[in-house]
C-alpha positions as CSV (number, residue, x, y, z in Angstrom):
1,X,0.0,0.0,0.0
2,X,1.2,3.5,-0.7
3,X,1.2,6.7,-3.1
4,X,3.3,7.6,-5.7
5,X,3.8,10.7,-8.3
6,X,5.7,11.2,-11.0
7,X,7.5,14.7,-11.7
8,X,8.9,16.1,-14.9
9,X,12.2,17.9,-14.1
10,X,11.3,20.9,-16.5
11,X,14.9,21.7,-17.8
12,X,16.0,21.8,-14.2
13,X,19.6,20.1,-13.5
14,X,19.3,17.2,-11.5
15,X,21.4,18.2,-8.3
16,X,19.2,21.4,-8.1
17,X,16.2,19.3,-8.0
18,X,18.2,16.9,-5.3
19,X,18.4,20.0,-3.7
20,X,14.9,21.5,-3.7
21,X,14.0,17.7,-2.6
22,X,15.9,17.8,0.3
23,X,14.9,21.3,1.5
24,X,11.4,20.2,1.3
25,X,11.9,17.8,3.4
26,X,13.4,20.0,6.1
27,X,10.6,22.6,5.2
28,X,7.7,19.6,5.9
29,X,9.9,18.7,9.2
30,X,10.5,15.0,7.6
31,X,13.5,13.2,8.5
32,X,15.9,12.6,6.0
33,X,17.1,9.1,6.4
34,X,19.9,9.0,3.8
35,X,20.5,8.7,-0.1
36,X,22.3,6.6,-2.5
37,X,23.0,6.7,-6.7
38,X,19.6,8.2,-8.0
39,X,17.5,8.1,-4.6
40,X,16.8,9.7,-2.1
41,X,14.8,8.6,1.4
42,X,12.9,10.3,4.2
43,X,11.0,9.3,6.9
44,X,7.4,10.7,8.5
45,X,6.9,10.4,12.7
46,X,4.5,8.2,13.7
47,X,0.7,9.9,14.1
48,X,-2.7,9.4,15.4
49,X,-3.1,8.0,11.7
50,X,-0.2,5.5,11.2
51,X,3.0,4.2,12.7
52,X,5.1,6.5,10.3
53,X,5.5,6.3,6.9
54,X,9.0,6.2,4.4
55,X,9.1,8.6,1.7
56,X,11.7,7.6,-1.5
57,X,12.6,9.7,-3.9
58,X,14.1,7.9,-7.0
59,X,15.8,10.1,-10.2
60,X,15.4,9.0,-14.0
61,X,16.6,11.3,-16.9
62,X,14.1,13.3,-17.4
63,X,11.7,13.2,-14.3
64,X,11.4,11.6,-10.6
65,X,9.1,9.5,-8.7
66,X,8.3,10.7,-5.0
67,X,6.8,7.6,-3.2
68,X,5.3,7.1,0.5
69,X,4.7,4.3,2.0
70,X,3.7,2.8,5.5
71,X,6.5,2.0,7.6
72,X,4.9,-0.5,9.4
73,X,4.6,-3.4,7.1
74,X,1.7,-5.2,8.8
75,X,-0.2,-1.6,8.3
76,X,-3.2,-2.7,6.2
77,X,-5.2,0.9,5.9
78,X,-3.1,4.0,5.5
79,X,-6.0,6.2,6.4
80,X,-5.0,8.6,3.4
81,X,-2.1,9.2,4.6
82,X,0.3,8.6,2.2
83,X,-1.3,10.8,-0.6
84,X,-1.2,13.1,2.1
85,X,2.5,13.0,2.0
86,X,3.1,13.0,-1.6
87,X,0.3,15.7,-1.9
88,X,2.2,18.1,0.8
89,X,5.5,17.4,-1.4
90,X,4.1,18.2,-4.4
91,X,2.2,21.3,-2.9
92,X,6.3,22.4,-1.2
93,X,7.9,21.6,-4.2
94,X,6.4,24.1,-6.8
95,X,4.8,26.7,-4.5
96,X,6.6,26.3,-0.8
């Protein structure tokens, strides 16, 4: 279970967007959790909602994929929460 998105870059180099990513993710008060070749991951605190959720973010050449999903694998209903995440992203990433 879980939400993803798919953005275009838009003639953006890719370590400005790895940068706009992570300060988004300070800006929604996410914890960033580390990145790798072409990914980046985050982490959501646990809620009223859920037990937490992990957000990746995972490059390609002309666009990325943000994708949350809940932390706790046994978590059967995400109670909207992980669009909620990719929807806050989205919202911090073009207008934040």
């Amino acid at each position: 279970m879980g939400h993803r998105r798919e953005i275009m870059y838009n003639g953006m180099a890719l370590n400005d967007c790895a940068n706009r990513i992570r300060y988004c993710i300070q800006r929604l008060g996410w914890s960033f959790r580390g990145e790798g070749p072409g990914v980046i991951y985050a982490g959501v605190s646990i809620s009223l909602r859920s037990y937490g959720e992990n957000v990746r973010f995972a490059f390609f050449q002309d666009r990325f994929v943000v994708e949350s999903k809940c932390a706790f694998p046994l978590q059967l209903i995400d109670w909207g929460k992980n669009k909620e995440n990719v929807d806050k992203f989205v919202q911090m990433y073009f207008y934040g």
